[in-house]
C-alpha positions as CSV (number, residue, x, y, z in Angstrom):
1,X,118.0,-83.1,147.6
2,X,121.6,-83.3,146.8
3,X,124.3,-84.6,148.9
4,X,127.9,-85.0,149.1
5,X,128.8,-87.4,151.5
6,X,126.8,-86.3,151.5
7,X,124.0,-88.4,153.0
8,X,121.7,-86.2,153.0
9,X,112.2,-83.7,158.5
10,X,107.2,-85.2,165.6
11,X,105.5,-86.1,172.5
12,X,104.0,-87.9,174.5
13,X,100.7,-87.6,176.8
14,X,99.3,-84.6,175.8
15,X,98.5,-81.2,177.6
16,X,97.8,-77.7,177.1
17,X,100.0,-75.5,179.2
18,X,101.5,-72.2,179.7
19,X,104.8,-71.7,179.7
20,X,105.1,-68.2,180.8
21,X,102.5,-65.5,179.8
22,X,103.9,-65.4,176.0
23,X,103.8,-68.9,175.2
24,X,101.4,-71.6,175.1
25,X,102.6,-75.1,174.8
26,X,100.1,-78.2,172.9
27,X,100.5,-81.1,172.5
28,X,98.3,-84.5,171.5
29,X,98.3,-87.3,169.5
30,X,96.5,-87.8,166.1
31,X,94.2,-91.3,165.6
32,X,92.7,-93.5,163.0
33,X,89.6,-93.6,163.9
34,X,88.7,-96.9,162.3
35,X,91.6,-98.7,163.0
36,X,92.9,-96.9,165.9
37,X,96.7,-96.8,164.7
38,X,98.7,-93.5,165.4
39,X,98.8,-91.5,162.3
40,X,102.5,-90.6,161.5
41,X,103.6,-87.0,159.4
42,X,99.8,-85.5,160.0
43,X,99.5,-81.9,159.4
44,X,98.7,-80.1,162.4
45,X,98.4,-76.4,162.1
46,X,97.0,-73.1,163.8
47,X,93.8,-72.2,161.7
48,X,93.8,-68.7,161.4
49,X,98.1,-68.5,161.4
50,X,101.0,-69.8,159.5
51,X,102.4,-71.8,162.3
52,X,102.1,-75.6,162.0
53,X,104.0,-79.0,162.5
54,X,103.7,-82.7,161.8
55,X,102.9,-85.6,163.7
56,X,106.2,-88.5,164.5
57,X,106.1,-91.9,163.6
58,X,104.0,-92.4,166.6
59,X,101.3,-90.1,165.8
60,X,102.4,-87.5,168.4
61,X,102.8,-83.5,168.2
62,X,103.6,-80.6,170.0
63,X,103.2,-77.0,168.9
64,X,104.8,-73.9,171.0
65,X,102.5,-70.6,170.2
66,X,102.1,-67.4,171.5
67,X,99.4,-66.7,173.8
68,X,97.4,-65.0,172.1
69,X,96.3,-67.5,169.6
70,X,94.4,-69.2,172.5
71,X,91.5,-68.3,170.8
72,X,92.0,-69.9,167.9
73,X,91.7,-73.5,166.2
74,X,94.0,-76.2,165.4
75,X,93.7,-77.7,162.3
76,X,94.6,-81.6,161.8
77,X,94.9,-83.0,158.0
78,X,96.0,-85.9,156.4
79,X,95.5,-87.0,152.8
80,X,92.5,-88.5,152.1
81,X,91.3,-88.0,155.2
82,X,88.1,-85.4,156.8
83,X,90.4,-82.4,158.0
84,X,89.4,-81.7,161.8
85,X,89.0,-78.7,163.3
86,X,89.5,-78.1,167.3
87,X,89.0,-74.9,169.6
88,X,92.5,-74.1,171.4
89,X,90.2,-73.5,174.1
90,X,88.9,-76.5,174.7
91,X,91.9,-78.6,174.8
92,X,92.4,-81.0,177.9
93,X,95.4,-82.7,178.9
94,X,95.0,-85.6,177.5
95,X,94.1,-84.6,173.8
96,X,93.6,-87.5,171.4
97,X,92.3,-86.4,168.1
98,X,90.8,-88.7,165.6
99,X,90.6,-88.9,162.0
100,X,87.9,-90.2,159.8
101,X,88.7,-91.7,156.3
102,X,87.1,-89.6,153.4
103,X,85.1,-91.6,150.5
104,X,83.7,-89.4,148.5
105,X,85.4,-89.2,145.0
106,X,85.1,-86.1,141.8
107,X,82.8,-86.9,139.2
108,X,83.8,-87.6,136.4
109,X,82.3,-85.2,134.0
110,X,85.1,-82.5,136.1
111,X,87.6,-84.1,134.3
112,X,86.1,-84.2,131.2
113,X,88.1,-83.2,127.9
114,X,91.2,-82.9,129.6
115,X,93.8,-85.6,129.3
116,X,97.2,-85.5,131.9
117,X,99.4,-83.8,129.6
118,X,96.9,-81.2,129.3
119,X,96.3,-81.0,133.3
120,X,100.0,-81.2,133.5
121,X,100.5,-78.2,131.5
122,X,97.8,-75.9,132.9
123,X,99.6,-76.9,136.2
124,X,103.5,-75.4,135.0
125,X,101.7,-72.7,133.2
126,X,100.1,-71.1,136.4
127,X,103.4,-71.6,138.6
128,X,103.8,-67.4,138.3
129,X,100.0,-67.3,139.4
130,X,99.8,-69.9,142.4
131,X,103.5,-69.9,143.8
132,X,105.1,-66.4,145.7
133,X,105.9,-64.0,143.5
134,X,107.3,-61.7,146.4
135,X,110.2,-62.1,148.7
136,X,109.2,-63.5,152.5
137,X,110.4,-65.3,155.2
138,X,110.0,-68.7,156.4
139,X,111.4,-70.6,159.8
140,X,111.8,-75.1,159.7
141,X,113.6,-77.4,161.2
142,X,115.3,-80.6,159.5
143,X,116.6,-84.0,160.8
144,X,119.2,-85.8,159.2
145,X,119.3,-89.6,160.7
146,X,121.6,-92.1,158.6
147,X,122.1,-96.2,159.8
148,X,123.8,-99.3,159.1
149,X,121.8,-101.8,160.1
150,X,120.2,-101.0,163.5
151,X,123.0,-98.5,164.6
152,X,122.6,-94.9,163.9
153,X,125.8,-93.5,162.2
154,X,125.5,-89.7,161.8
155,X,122.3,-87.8,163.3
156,X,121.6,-84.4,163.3
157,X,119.2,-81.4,163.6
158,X,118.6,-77.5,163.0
159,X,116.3,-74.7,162.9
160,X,116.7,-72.1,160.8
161,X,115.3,-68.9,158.7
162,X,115.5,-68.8,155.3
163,X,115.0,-65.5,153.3
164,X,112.9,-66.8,150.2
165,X,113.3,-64.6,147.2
166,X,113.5,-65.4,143.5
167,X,117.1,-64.4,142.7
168,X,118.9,-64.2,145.8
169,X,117.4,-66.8,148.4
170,X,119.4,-66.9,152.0
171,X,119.9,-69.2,155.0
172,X,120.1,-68.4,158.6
173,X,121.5,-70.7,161.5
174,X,119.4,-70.5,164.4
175,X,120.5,-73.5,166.5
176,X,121.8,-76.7,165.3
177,X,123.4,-80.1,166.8
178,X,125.0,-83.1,165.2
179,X,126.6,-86.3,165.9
180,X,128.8,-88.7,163.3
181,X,130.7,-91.9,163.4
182,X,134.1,-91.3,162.1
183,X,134.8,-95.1,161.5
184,X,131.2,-95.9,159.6
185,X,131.5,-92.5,157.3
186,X,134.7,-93.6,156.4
187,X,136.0,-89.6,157.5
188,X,133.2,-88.0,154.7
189,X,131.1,-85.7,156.2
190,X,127.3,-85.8,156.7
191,X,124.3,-83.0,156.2
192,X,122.6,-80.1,154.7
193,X,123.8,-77.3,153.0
194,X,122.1,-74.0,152.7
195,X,122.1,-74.6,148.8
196,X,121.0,-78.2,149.0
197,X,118.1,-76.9,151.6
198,X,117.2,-73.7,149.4
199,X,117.0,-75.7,146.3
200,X,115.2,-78.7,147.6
201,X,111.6,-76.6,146.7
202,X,111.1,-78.1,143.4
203,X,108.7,-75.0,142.5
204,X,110.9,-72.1,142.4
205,X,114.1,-74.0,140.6
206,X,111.3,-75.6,138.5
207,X,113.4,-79.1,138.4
208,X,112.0,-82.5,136.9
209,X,109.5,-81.7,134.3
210,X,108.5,-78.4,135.4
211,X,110.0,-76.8,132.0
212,X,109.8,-77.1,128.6
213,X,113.0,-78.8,128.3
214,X,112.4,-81.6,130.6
215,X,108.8,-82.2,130.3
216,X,109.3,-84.0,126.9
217,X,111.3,-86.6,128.5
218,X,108.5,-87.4,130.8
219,X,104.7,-89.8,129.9
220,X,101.9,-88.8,132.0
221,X,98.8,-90.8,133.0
222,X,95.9,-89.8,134.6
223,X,94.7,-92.0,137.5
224,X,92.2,-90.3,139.7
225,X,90.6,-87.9,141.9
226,X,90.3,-87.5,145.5
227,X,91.1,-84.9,148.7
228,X,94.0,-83.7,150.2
229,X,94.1,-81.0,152.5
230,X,90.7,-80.0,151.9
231,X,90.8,-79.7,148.3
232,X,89.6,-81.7,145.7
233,X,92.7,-83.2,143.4
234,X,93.9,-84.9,140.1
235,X,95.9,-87.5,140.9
236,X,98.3,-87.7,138.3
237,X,101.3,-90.4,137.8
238,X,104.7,-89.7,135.8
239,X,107.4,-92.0,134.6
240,X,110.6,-90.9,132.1
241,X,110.7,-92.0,128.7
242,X,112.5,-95.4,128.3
243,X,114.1,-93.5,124.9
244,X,115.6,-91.0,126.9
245,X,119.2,-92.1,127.5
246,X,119.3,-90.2,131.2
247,X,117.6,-90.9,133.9
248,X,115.3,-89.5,135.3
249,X,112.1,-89.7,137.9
250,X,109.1,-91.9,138.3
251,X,105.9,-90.9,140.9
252,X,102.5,-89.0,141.0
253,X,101.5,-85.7,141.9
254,X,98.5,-84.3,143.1
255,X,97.1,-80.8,141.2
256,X,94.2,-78.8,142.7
257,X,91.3,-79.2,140.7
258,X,90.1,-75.4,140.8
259,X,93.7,-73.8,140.7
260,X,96.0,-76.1,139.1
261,X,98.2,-75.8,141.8
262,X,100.7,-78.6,142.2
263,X,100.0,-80.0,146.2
264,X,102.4,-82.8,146.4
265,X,104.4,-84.8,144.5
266,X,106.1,-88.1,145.5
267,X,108.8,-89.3,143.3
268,X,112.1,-91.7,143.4
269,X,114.7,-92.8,140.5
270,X,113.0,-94.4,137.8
271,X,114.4,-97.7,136.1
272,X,114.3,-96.0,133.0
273,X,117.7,-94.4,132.5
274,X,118.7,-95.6,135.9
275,X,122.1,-97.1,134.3
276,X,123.1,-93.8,133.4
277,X,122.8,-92.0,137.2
278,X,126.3,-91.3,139.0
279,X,126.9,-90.4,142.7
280,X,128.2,-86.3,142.9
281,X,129.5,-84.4,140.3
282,X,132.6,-85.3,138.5
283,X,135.0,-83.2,140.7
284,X,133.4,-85.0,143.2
285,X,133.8,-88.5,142.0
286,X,137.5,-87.5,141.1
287,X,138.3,-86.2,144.7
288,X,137.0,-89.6,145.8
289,X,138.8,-91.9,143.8
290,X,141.7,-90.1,144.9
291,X,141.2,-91.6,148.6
292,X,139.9,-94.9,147.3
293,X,136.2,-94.3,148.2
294,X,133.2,-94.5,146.3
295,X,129.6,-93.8,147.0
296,X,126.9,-95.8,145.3
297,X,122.7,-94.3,145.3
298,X,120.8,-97.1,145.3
299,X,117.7,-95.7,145.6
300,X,116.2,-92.3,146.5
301,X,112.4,-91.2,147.0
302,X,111.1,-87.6,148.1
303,X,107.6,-86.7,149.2
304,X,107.2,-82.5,149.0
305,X,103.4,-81.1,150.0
306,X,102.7,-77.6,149.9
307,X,100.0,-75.6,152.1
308,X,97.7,-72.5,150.7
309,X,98.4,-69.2,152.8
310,X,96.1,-67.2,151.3
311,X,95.5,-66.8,147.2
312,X,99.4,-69.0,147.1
313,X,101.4,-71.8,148.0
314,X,104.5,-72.0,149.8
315,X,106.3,-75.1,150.6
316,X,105.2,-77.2,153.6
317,X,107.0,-80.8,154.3
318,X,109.9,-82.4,152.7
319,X,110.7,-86.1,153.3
320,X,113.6,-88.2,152.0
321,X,114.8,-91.7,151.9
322,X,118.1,-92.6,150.6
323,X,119.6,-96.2,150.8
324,X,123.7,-96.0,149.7
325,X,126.9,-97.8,149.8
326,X,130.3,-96.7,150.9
327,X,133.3,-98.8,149.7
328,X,137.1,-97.9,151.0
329,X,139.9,-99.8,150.9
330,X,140.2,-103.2,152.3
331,X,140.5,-102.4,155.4
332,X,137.8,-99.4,155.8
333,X,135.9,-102.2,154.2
334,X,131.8,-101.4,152.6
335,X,128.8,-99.8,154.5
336,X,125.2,-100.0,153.8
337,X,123.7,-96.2,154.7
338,X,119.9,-96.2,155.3
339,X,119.5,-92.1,155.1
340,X,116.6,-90.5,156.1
341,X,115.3,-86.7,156.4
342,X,112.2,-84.7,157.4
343,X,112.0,-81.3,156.6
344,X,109.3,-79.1,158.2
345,X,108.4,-75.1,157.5
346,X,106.5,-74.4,160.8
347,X,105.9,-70.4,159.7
348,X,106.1,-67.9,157.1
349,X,106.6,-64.1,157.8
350,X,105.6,-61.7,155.1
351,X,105.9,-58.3,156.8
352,X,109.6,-58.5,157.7
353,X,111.1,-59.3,154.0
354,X,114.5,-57.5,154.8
355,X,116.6,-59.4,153.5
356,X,119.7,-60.8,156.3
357,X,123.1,-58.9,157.0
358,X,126.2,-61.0,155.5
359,X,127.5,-61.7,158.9
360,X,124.3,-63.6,159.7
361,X,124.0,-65.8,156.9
362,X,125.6,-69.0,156.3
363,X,126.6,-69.3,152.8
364,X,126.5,-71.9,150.0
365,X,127.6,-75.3,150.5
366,X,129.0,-74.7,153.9
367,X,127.7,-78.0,156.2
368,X,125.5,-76.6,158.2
369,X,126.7,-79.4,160.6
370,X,130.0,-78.4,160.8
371,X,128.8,-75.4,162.8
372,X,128.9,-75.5,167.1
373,X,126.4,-77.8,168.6
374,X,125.4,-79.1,172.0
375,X,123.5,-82.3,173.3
376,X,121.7,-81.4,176.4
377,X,118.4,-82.8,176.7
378,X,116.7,-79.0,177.2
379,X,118.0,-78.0,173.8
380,X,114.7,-77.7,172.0
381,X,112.9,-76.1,174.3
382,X,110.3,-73.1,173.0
383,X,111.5,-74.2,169.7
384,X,108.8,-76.0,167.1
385,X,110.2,-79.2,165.9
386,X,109.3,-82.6,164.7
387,X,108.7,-84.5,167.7
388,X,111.8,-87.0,167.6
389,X,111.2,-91.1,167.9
390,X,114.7,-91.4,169.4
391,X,117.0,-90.5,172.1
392,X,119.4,-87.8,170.8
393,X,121.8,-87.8,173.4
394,X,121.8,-91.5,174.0
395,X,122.8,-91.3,170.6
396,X,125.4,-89.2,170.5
397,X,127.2,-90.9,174.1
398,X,127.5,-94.0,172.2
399,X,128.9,-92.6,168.5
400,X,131.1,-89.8,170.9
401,X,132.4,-93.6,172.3
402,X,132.7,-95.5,169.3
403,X,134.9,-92.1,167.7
404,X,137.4,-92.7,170.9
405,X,137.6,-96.3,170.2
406,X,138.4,-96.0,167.2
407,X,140.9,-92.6,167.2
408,X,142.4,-95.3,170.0
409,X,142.7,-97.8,167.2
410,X,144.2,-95.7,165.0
411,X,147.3,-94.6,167.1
């Protein structure tokens, strides 16, 4: 993800109940089975549809369908775990699902006379062959959380359409709310843009070393095989040339073993080249010097998985850590930003490909914070998020508070 600051994707008690005669509400939380620890950012998905979500930090979910998918089965995953499978049906109110840990490993001879590079390869060669080839459209939600320290300092969250196609992608606000601290930003703003959250799939922009051109600057090592999602994977680790003098990305990925599909990668600056990274563009930077404020990454790591609808895959979950400084003047003194966001797609849609009208699209690198937002405590409701760990409006009273203290302050 890019940002300009730009600092930069989940209930309780479970039950299964309708909502009206549309909608059917369920919820749960997902288990170790050995250990008996919650299991944060599990897949949980309707079998036989696109719609799906992701466990919080404490193991929890909740997934808003219509009714008739009663009949179907939810799906729970996690890697390197047994996927389980659960009738809709047959959920209680109290639904605590458990996962067991997977041992089994490939054999050997599956990997036999191929090397990394050459799995690596196969893997960007089939990209036209695995990926979407054909305009659709996808719904997510995001949240954007950034602290100093134990104090959040900008929060915010939206759901949103996106219009996926090759050449001309587009993004549509459904709903979105957002909260900063004027004093702790130092007056930047905070958030997505439709551009950053467009780009961030690595498969269609084919960024890092999914080219020619940059997959020389990159060694590859082969490390092993295992599971994810029900598939059987290379695991496969990356790091950019010392020689290179840029830098670049150091992580592992995960490539289906039948069709070369690239799963998930996980990835975060590498030391090699690190010297040479700057914060923004150069317009950027110059805009900032002009008000005395600089922005400093000091580290950045991305997870992106990606599910199989069908004979393809389209992008699933995107999380991101970001740790950065903000030095102003004297006075506005330095901040230490602990950024973090979760980015979900909970459906695809590929019968209504039209693309959107102008007047419903927001374009380019418009914030999509900057838009009209609400706090209420309803706000969510029949929507499919990632269950959140925190309070949002609590939040939000106490930043809305600090913000008067400090536009006091200032006059």
């Amino acid at each position: 993800m890019r940002f300009w600051l730009v600092i930069f994707f989940i209930l309780r008690g479970a039950c299964l109940s309708a909502q009206n005669t549309a909608e059917v509400s369920i919820s749960g939380i997902v288990i170790e089975k050995t250990t008996g620890n919650p299991m944060p950012y599990a897949n949980v998905m309707i079998k036989n549809n696109f719609m799906a979500t992701v466990t919080n930090d404490n193991g929890e979910f909740k997934l808003t369908i219509p009714g008739l998918l009663e009949s179907d089965s939810l799906k729970i995953s996690f890697m390197g775990y047994k996927t389980a499978t659960v009738a809709i049906s047959g959920l209680s109110k109290n639904n605590t699902i458990f996962l067991e840990e997977r041992s089994e490993t490939l054999n050997e001879v599956q990997v036999k006379g191929q090397t990394a590079i050459s799995i690596v390869k196969t893997a960007i060669g089939k990209i036209p062959l695995n990926y979407y080839t054909r305009p659709y459209k996808s719904k997510g939600f995001y949240r954007v959380t950034s602290m100093t320290g134990e104090k959040y300092v900008h929060l915010s969250e939206a759901v949103f359409e996106l219009h996926n196609a090759k050449r001309a992608s587009q993004f549509k606000l459904i709903k979105m709310r957002a909260v900063k601290d004027e004093k702790a930003s130092l007056g930047l703003d905070a958030g997505l843009s439709p551009e950053t959250i467009i780009s961030i799939d690595l498969i269609p922009s084919q960024h890092l070393f999914l080219n020619d051109e940059g997959l020389k600057d990159y060694d590859f090592e082969f490390e092993n095989t295992s599971s994810y999602m029900d598939h059987e994977v290379y695991i496969i680790s990356f790091d950019h040339k010392k020689r290179v003098k840029s830098y670049g990305y150091k992580g592992k990925m995960f490539i289906d073993t039948d069709t070369h599909a690239i799963v998930y990668i996980a990835y975060g600056f590498s030391p090699n080249g690190f010297q040479f990274y700057h914060y923004g563009s150069i317009t950027q930077r110059a805009l900032m010097d002009v008000f005395n404020i600089h922005i400093d990454m000091l580290a950045c790591n991305y997870e992106i998985s990606y599910k199989k609808i069908g004979a393809r895959y389209y992008l699933n979950t995107v999380y991101e850590d970001a740790v950065l400084t903000l030095r102003g003047n004297k006075r506005k003194g330095t901040s230490e930003i602990v950024a973090h966001a979760d980015y979900i797609v909970n459906d695809v849609d590929f019968a209504n490909t039209k693309p959107f009208s102008d007047n419903e699209i927001l374009k380019g690198n418009s914030l999509v914070e900057r838009q009209e937002s609400s706090y209420d405590e309803t706000f969510w409701d029949g929507y499919n998020i990632i269950l959140p760990n925190m309070n949002f409006a609590s939040i939000a009273k106490s930043i809305e508070t600090s913000n008067k203290a400090n536009s006091f302050e200032k006059r």
